[in-house]
C-alpha positions as CSV (number, residue, x, y, z in Angstrom):
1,X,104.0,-37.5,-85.3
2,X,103.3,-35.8,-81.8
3,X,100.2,-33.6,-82.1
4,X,100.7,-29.9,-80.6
5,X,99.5,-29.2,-76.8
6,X,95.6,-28.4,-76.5
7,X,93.7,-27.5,-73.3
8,X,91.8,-31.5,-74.1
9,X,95.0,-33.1,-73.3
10,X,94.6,-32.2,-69.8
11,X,90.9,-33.4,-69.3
12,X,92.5,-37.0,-70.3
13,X,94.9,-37.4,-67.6
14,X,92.4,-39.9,-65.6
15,X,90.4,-41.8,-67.6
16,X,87.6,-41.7,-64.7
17,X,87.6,-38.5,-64.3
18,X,87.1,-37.7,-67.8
19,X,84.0,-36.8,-67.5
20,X,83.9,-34.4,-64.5
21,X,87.3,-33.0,-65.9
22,X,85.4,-32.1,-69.1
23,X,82.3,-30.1,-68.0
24,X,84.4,-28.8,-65.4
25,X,86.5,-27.1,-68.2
26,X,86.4,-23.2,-68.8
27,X,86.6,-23.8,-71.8
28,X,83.8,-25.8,-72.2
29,X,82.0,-23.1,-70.6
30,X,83.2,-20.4,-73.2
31,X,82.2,-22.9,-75.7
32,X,78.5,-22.7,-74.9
33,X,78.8,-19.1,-74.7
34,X,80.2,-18.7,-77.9
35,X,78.1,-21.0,-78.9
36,X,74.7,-19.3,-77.7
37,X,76.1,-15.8,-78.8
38,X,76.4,-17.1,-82.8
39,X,73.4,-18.7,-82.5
40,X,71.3,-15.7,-81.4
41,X,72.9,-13.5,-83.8
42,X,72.4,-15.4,-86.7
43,X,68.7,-16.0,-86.0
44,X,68.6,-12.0,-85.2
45,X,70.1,-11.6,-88.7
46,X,67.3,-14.3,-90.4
47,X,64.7,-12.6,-88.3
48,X,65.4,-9.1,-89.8
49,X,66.0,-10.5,-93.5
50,X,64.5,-13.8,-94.2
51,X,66.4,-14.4,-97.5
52,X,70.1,-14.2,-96.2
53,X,72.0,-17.0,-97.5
54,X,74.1,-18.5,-94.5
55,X,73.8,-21.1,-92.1
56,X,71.5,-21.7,-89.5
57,X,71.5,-20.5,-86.0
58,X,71.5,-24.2,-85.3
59,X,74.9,-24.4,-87.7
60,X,76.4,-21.2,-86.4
61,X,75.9,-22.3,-83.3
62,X,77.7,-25.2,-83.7
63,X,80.5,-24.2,-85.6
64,X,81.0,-21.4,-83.1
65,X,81.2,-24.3,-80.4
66,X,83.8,-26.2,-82.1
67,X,85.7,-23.2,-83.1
68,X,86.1,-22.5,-79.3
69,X,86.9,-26.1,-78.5
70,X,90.1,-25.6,-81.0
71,X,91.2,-21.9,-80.4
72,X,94.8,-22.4,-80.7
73,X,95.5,-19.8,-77.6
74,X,93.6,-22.8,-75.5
75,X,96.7,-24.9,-75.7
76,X,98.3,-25.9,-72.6
């Protein structure tokens, strides 16, 4: 089964470029920012209540990241 297009498919065109296709990548880019953005909001949100049940900034950080990696409107 084929998988649908994603914006990663394109980074793998040439093997040995992989590399410098990848951190070349705007989306890569949007990734650490959306990445930095959760992170700082959830450790506002811990810093002004201690108790709030939720992840980490380290966690929302991350799952921010890979939630930008996958955006569907990334797709090629």
């Amino acid at each position: 089964m084929a998988l649908p297009p994603h914006w990663l498919d394109d980074v793998f065109t040439n093997p040995k470029d992989f590399v410098k296709n990848f951190l070349g990548s705007n989306q890569l880019w949007e990734a650490f920012t959306a990445a930095e953005k959760a992170y700082q909001s959830q450790k506002e949100a811990l810093d002004k209540q201690p108790n709030l049940a939720g992840p980490t900034p380290n966690q929302a950080a991350r799952q921010a990241f890979l939630d930008a990696l996958n955006r569907a409107d990334t797709a090629t």
